[in-house]
N, C-alpha and C positions, 0 to 999 in steps of 0.2 A: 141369459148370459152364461156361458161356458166359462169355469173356474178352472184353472190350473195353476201351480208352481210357480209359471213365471210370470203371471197374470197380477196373481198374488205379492211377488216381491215386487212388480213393478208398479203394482199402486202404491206399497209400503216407501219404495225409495220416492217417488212422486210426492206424497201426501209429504213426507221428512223434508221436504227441499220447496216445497210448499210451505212448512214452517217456516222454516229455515230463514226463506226469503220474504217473509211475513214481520218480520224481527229485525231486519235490513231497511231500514226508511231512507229515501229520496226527498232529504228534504226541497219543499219549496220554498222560494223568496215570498212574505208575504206583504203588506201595506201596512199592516197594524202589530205593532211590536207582542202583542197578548195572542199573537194567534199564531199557529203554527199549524203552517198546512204539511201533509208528508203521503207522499205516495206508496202504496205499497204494492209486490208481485206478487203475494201468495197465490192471485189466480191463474197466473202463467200454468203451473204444473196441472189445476184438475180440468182447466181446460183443453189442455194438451190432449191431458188420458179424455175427456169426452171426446174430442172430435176425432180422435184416431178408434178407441178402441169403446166407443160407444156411450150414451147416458146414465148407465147404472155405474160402471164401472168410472167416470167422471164423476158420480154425486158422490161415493164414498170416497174418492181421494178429496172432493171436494170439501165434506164435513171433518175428514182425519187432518186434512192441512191447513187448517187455525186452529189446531188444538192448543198449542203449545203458547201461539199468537195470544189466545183467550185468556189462557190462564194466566202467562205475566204480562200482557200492555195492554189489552181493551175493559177484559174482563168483564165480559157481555158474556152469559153464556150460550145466546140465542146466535151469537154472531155465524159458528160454524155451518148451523141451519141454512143462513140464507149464502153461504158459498156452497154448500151441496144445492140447493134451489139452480144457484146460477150453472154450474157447473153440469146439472142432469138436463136442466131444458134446453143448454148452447147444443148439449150432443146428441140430442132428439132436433132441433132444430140446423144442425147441421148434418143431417139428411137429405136438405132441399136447399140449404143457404152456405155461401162461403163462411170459413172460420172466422172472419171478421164480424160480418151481419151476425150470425148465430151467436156469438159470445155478445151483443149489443143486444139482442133477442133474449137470449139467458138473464141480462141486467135490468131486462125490461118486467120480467116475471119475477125476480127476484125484490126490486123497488118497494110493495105492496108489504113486504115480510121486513125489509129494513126498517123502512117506519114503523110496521108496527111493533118489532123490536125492541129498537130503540126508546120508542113512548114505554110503552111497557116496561122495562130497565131501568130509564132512565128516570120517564116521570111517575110512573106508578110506585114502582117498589122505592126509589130512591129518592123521590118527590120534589125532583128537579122542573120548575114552573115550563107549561108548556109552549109559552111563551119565550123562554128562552131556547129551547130544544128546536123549536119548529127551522128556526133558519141554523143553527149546527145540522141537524136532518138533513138540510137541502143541501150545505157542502158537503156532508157525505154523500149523499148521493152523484152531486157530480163529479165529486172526486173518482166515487167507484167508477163511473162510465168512462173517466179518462183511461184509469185503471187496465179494465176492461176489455179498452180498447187498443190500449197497448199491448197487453197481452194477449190477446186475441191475434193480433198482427203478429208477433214473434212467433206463435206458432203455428199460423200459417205459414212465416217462413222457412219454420224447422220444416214442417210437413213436406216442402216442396223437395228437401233434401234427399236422394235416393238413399243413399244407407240409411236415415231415417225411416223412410218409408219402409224399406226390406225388414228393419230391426224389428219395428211396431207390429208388422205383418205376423215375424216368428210367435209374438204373446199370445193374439188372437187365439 
């Protein structure tokens, strides 16, 4: 990976709006008054930086854009891990796959580190029964792949965009 200047700032503004937008919930309608489901984009921005300007350059905007997410509303500190996971394998595997499939690919190698996370955090250190955790796990998880998939989609439609394209190209 070639570093320079603007390489530099534009992970920095990426990973920032990665928070940013991490902190921004979509809530959803749910069934059961005690639950509340809530989507969130923080993976829009390091998927972006993967598919455009590569894997490495993807997993650090990936790990730097839940920072802020981590410290005031999950408060998991493992969590940024598995958005650098997703965010470095969508931009190795969007080498060979559209920005859709590759960010679904990214969620798919990421899954493995959510749970064990999550156990870990939740019922290890916090001794939250596993029994309860195993099906919250499983809406996380397929929350992330809606997620995901959303995002993944948005930014193949940025990418199709020519000044996007030309812009991305200058960082390289």
């Amino acid at each position: 990976m070639k570093i320079n200047s603007k390489k530099v700032a534009f992970i920095s503004v990426m990973a920032a709006l990665g928070n940013l937008l991490g902190l921004i919930p979509l809530k959803i309608p749910s069934p059961s008054p005690t639950v509340s489901i809530e989507l969130h984009f923080s993976q829009l921005p390091p998927l972006l930086v993967a598919f455009s300007l590569g894997p490495i350059s993807g997993a650090i905007t990936g790990l730097l854009s839940l920072v802020a997410v981590t410290a005031i509303y999950i408060r998991n500190p493992f969590v940024p891990f598995g958005n650098m996971i997703l965010a470095g394998i969508a931009g190795l595997a969007a080498r060979k796959f559209k920005p859709i499939i590759a960010g679904l690919i990214g969620e798919i190698a990421e899954t493995p580190f959510l749970w064990f996370s999550v156990l870990l955090w939740s019922g290890v250190i916090h001794n939250v029964p596993f029994k309860v955790l195993i099906p919250i796990i499983a809406l996380i998880n397929v929350k992330a792949f809606i997620e995901v998939f959303i995002s993944s989609s948005i930014a193949s439609l940025l990418l199709k965009k020519n000044e996007i394209k030309s812009a991305l190209k200058s960082i390289k």
